[in-house]
mmCIF file as gemmi writes it, N, C-alpha and C atoms, coordinates in Angstrom:
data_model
loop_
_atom_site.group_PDB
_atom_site.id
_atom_site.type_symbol
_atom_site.label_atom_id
_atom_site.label_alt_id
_atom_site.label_comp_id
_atom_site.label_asym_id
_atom_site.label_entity_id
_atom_site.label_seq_id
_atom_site.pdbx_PDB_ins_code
_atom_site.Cartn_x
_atom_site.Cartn_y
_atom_site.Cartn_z
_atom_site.occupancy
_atom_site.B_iso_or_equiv
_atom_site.pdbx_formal_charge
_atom_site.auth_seq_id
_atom_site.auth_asym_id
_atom_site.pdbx_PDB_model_num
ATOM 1 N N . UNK Axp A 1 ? 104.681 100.072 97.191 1 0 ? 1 A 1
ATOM 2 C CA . UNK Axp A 1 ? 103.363 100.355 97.684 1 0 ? 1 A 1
ATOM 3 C C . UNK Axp A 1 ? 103.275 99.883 99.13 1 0 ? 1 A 1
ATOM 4 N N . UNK Axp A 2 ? 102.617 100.547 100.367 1 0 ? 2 A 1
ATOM 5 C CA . UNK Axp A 2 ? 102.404 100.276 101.079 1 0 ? 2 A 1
ATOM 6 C C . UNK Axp A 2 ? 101.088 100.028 102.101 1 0 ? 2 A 1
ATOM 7 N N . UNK Axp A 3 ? 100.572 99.478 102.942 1 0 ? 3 A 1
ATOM 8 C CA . UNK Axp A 3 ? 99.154 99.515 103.073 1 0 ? 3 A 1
ATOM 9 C C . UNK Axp A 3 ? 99.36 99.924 105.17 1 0 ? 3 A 1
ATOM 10 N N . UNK Axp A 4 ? 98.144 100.364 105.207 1 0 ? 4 A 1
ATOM 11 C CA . UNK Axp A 4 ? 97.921 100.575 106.825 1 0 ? 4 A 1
ATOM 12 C C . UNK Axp A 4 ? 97.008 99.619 107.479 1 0 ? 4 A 1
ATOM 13 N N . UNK Axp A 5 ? 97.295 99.127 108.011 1 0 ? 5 A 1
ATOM 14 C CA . UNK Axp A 5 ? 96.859 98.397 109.528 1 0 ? 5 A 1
ATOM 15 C C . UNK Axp A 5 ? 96.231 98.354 110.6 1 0 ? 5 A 1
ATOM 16 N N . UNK Axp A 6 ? 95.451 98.712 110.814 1 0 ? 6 A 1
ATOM 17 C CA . UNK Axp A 6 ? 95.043 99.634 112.477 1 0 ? 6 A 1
ATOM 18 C C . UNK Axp A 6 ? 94.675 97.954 113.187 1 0 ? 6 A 1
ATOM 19 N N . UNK Axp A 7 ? 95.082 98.338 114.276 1 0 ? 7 A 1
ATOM 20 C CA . UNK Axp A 7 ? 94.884 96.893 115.093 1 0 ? 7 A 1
ATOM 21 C C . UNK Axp A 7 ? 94.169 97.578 116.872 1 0 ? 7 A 1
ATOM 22 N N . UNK Axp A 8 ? 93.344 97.268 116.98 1 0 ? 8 A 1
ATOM 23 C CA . UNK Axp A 8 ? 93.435 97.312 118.422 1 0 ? 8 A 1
ATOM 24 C C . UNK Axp A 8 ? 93.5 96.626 119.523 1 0 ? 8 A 1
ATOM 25 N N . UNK Axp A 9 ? 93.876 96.771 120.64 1 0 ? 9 A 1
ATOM 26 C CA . UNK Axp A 9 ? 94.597 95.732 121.483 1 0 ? 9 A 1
ATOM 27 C C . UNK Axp A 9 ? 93.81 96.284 122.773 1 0 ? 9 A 1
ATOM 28 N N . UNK Axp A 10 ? 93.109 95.264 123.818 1 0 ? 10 A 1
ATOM 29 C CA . UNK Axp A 10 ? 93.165 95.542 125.524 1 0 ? 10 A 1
ATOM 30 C C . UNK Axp A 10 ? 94.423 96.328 126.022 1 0 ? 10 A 1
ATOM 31 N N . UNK Axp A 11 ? 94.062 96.542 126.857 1 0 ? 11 A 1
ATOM 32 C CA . UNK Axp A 11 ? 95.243 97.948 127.714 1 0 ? 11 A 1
ATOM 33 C C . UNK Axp A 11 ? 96.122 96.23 128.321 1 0 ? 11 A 1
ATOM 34 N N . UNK Axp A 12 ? 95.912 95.273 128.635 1 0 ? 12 A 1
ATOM 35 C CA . UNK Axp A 12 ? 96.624 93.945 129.501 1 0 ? 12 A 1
ATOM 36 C C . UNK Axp A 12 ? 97.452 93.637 128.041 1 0 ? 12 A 1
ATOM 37 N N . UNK Axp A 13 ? 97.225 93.423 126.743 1 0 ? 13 A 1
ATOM 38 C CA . UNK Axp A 13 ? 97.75 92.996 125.963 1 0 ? 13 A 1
ATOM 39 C C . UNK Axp A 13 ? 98.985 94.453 125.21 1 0 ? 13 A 1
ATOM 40 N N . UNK Axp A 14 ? 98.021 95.498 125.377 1 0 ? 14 A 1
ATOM 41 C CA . UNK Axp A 14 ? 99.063 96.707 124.685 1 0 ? 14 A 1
ATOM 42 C C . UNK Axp A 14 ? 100.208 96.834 125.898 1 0 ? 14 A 1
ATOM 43 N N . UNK Axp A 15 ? 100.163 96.573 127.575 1 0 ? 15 A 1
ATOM 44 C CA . UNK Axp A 15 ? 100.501 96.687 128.238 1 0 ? 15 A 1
ATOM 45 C C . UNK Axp A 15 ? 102.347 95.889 127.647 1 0 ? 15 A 1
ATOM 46 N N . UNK Axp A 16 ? 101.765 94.867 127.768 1 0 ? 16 A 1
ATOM 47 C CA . UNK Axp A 16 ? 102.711 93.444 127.184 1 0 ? 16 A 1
ATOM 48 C C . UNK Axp A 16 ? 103.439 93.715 125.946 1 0 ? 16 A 1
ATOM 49 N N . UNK Axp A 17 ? 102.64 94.559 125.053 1 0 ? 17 A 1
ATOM 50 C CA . UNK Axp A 17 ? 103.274 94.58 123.882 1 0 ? 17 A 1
ATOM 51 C C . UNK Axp A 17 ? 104.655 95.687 123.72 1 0 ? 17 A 1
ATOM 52 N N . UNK Axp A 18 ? 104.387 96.679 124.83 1 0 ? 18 A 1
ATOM 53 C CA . UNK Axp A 18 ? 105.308 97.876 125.043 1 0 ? 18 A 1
ATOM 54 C C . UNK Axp A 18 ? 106.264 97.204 125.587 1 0 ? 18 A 1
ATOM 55 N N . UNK Axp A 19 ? 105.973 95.921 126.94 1 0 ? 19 A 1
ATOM 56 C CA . UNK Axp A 19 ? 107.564 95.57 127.236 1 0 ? 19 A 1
ATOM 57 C C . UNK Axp A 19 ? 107.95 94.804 126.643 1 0 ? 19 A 1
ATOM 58 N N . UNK Axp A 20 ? 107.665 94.241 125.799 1 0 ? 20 A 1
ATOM 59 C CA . UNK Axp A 20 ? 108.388 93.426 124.957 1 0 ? 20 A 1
ATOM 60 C C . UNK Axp A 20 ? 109.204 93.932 124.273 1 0 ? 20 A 1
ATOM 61 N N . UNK Axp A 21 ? 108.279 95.179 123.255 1 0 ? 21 A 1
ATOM 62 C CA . UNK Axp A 21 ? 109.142 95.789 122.594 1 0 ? 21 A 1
ATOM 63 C C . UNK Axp A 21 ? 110.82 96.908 122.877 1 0 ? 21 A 1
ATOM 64 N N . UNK Axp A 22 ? 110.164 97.021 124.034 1 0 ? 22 A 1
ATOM 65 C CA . UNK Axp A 22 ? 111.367 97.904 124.834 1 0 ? 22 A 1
ATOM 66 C C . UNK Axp A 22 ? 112.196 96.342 124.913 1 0 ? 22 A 1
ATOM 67 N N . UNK Axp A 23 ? 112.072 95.673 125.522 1 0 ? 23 A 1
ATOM 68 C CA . UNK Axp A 23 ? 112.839 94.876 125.756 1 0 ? 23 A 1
ATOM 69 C C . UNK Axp A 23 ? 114.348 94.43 124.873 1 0 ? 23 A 1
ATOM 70 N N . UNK Axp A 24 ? 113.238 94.664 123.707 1 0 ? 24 A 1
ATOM 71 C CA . UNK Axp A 24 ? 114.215 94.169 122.093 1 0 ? 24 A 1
ATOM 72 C C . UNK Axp A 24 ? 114.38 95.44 121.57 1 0 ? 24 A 1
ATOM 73 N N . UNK Axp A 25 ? 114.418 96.468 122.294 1 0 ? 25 A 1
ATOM 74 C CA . UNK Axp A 25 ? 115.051 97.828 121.593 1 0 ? 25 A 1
ATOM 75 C C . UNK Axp A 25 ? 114.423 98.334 120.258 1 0 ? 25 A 1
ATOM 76 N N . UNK Axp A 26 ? 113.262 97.835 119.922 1 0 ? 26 A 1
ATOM 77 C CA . UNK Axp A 26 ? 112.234 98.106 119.117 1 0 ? 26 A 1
ATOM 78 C C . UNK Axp A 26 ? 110.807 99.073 119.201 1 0 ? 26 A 1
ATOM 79 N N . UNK Axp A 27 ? 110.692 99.97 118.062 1 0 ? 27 A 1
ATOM 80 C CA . UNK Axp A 27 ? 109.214 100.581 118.346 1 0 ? 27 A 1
ATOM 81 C C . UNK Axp A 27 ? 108.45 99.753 118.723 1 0 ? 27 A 1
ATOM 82 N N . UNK Axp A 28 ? 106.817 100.068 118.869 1 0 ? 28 A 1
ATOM 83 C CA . UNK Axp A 28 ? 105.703 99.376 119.401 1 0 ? 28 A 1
ATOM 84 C C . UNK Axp A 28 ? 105.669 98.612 117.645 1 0 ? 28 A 1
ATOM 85 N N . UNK Axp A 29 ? 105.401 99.677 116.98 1 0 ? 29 A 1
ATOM 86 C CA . UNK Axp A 29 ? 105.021 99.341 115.332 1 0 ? 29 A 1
ATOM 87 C C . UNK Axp A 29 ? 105.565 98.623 114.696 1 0 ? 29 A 1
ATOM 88 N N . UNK Axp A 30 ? 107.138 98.341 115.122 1 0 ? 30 A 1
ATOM 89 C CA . UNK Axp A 30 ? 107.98 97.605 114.249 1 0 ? 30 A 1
ATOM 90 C C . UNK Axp A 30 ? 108.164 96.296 115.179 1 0 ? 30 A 1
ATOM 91 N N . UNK Axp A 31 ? 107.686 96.146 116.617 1 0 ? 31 A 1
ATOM 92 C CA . UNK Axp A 31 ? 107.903 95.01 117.067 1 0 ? 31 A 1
ATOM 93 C C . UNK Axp A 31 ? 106.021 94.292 116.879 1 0 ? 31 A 1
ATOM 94 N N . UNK Axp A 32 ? 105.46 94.922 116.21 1 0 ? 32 A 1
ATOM 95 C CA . UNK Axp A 32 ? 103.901 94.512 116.059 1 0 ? 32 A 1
ATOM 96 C C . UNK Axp A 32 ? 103.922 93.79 114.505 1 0 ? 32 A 1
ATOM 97 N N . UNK Axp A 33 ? 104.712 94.498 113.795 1 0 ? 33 A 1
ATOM 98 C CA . UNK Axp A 33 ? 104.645 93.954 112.153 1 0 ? 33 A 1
ATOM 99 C C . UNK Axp A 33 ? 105.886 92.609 112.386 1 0 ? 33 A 1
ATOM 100 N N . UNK Axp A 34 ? 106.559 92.492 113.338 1 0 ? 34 A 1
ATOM 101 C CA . UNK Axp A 34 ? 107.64 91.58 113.307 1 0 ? 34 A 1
ATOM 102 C C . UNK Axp A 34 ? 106.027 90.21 113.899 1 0 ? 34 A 1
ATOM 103 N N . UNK Axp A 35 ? 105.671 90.673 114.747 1 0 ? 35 A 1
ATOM 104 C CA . UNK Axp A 35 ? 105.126 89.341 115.211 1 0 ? 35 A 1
ATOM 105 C C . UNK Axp A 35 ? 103.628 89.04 114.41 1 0 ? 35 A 1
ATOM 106 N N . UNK Axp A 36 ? 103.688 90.049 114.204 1 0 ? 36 A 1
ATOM 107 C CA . UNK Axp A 36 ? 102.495 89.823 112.567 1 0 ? 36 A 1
ATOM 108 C C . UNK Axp A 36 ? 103.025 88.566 111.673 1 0 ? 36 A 1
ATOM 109 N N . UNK Axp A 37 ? 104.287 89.076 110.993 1 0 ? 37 A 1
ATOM 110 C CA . UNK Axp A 37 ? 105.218 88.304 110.101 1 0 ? 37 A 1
ATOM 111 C C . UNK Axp A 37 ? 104.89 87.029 110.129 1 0 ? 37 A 1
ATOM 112 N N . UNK Axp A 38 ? 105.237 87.113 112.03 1 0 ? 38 A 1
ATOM 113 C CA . UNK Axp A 38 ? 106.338 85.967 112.19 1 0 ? 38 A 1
ATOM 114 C C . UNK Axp A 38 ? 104.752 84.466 112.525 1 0 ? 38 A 1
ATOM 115 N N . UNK Axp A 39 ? 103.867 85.146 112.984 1 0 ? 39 A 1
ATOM 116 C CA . UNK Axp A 39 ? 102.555 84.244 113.234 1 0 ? 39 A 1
ATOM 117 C C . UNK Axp A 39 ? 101.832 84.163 111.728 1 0 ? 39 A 1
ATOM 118 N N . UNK Axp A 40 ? 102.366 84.551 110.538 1 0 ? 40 A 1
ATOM 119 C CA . UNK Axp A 40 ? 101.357 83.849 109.342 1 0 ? 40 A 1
ATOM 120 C C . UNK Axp A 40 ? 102.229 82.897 109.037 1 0 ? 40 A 1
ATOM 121 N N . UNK Axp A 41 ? 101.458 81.676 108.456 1 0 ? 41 A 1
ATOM 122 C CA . UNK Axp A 41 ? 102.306 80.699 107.51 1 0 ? 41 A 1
ATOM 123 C C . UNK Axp A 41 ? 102.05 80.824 106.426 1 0 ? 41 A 1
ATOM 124 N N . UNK Axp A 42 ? 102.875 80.152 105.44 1 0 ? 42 A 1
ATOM 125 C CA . UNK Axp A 42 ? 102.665 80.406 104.167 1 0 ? 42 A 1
ATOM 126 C C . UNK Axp A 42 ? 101.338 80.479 103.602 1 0 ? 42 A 1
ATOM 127 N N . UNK Axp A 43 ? 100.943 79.721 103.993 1 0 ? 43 A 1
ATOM 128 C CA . UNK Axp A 43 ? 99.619 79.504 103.433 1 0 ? 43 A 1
ATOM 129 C C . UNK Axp A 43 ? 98.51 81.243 104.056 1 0 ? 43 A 1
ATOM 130 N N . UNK Axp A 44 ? 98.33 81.486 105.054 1 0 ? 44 A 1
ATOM 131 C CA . UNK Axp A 44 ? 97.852 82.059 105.634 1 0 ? 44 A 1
ATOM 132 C C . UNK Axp A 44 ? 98.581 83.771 105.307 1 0 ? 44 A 1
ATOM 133 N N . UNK Axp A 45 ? 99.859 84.059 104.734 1 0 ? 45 A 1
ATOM 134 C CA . UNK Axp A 45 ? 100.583 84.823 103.491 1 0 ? 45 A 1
ATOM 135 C C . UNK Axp A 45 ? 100.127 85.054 102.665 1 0 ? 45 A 1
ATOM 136 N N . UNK Axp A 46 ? 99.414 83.708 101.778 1 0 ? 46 A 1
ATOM 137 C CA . UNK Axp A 46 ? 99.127 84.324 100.523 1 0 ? 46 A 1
ATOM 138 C C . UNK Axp A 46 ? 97.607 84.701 100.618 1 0 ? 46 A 1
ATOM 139 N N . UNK Axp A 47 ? 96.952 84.322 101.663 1 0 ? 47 A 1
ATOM 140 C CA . UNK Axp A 47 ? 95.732 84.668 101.386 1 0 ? 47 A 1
ATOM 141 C C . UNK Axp A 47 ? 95.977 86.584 101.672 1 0 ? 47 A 1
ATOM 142 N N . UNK Axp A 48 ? 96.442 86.653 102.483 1 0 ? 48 A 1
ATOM 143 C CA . UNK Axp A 48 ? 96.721 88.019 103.493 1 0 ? 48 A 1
ATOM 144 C C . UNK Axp A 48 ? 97.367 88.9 101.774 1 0 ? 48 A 1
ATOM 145 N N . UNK Axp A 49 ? 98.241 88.265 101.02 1 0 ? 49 A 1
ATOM 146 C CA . UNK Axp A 49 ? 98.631 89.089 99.699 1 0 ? 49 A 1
ATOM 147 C C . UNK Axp A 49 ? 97.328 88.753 98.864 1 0 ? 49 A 1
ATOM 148 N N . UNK Axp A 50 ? 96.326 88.29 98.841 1 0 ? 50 A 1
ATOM 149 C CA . UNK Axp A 50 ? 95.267 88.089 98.155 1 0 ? 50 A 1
ATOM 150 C C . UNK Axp A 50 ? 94.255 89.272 98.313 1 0 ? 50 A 1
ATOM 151 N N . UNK Axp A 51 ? 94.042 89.05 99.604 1 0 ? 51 A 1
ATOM 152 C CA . UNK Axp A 51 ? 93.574 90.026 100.34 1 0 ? 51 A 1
ATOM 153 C C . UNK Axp A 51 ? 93.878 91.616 99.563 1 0 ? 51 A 1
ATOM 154 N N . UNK Axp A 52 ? 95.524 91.857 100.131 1 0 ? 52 A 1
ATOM 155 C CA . UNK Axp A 52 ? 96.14 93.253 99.732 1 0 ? 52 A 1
ATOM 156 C C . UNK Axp A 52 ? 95.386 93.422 98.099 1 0 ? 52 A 1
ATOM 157 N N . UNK Axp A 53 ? 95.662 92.239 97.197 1 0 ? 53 A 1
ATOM 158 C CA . UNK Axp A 53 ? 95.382 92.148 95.899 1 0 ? 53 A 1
ATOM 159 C C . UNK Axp A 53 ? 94.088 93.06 95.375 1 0 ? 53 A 1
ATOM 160 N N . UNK Axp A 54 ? 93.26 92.249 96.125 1 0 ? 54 A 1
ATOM 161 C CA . UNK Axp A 54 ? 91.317 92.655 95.775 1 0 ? 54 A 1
ATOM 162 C C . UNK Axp A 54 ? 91.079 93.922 96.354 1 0 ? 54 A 1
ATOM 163 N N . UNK Axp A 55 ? 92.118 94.232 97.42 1 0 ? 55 A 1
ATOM 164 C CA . UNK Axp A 55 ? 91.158 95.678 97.977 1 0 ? 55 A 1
ATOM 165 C C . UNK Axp A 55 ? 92.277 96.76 97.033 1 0 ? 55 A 1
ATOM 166 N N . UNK Axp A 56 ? 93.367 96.4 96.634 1 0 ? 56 A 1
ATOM 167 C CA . UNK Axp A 56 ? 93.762 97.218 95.571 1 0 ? 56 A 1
ATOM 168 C C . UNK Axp A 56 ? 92.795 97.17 94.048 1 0 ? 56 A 1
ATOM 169 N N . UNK Axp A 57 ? 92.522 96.558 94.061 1 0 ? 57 A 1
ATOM 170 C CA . UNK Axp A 57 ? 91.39 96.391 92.899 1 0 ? 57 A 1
ATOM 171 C C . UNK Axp A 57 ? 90.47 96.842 92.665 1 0 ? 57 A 1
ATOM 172 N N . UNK Axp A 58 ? 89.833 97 94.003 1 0 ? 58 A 1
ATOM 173 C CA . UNK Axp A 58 ? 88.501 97.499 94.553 1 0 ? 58 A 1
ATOM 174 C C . UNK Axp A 58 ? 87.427 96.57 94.127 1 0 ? 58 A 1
ATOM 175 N N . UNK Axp A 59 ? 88.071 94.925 94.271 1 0 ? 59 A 1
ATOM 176 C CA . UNK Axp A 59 ? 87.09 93.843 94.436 1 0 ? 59 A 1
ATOM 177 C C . UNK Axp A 59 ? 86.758 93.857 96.117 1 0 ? 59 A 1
ATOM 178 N N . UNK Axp A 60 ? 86.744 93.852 96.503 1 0 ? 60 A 1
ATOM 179 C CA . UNK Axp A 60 ? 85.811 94.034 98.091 1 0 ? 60 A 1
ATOM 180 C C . UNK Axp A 60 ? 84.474 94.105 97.977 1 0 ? 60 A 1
ATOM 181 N N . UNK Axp A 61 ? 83.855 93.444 98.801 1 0 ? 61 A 1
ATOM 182 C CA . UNK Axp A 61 ? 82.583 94.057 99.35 1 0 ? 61 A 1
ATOM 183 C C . UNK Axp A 61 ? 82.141 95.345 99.951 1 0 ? 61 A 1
ATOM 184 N N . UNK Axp A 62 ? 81.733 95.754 99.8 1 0 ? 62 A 1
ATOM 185 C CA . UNK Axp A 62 ? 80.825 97.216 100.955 1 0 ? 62 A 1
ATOM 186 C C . UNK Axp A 62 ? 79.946 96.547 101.765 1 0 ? 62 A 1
ATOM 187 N N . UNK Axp A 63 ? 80.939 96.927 103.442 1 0 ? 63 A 1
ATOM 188 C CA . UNK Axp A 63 ? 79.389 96.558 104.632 1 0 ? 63 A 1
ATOM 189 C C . UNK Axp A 63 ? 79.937 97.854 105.301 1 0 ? 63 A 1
ATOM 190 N N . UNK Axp A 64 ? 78.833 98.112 106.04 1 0 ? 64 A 1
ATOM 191 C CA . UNK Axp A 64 ? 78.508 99.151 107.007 1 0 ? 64 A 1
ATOM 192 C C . UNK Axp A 64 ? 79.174 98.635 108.328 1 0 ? 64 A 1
ATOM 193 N N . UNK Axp A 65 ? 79.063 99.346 109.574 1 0 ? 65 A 1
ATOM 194 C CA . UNK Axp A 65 ? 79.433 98.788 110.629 1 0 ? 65 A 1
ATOM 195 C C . UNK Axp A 65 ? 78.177 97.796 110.714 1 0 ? 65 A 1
ATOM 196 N N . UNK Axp A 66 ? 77.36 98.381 111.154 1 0 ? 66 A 1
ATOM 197 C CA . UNK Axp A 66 ? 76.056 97.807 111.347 1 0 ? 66 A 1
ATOM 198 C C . UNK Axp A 66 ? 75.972 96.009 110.467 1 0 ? 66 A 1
ATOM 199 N N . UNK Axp A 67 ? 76.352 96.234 109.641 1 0 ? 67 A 1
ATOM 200 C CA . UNK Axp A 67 ? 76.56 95.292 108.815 1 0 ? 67 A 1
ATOM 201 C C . UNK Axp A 67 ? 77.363 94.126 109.5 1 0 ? 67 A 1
ATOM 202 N N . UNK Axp A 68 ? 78.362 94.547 109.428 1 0 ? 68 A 1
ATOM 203 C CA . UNK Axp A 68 ? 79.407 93.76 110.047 1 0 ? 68 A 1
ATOM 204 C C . UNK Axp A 68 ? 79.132 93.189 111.288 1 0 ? 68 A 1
ATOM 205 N N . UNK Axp A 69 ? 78.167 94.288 112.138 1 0 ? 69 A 1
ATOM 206 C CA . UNK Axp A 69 ? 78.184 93.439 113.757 1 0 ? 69 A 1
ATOM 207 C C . UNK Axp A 69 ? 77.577 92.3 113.573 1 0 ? 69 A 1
ATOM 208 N N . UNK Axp A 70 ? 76.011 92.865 112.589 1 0 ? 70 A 1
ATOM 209 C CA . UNK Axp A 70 ? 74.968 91.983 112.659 1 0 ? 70 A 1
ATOM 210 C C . UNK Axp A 70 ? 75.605 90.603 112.222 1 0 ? 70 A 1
ATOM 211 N N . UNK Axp A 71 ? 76.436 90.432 111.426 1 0 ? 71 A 1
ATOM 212 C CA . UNK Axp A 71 ? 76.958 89.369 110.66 1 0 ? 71 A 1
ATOM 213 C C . UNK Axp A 71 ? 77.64 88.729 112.055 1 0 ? 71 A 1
ATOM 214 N N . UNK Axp A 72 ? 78.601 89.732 112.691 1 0 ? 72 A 1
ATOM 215 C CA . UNK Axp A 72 ? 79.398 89.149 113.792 1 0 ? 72 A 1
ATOM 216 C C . UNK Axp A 72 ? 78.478 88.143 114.962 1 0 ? 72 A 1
ATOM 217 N N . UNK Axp A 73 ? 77.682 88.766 115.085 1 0 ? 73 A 1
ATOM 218 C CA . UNK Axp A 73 ? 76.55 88.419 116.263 1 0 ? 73 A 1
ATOM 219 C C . UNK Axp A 73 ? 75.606 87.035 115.612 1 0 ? 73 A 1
ATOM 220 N N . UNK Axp A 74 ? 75.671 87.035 114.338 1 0 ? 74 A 1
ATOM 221 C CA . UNK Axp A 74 ? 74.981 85.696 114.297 1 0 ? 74 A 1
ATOM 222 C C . UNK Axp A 74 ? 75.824 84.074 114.583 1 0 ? 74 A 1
ATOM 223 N N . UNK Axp A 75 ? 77.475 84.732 114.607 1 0 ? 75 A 1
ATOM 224 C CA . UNK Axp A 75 ? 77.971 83.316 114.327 1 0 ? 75 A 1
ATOM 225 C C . UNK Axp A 75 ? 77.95 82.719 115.344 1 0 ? 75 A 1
């Protein structure tokens, strides 16, 4: 089973992320899931497979965008 990702990045950071990846002879995608990997710790793993767990489940919540900002904007 596999799941999708969408990440978005500043044009200064996607900028960075292309030479890197050229650098190491790697796609953008496969040098993005390497440093994904490589920045969780264990601990911060299993929540992320917890995560995968519940939204395969379809334990999740439902928010709207709207939802989400308002939530974003209060913290």
């Amino acid at each position: 089973m596999s799941y999708k990702i969408q990440i978005t990045v500043d044009e200064q950071l996607n900028s960075s992320i292309k030479k890197s990846a050229k650098k190491m002879g790697l796609s953008i995608s496969s040098y993005a899931r390497l440093a994904l990997v490589s920045a969780l710790t264990n601990k911060e793993s299993d929540l992320l497979n917890q995560a995968i767990k519940d939204i395969h489940s379809n334990s999740v919540e439902a928010l709207s965008l709207s939802e989400f900002n308002s939530q974003i904007d209060q913290l």
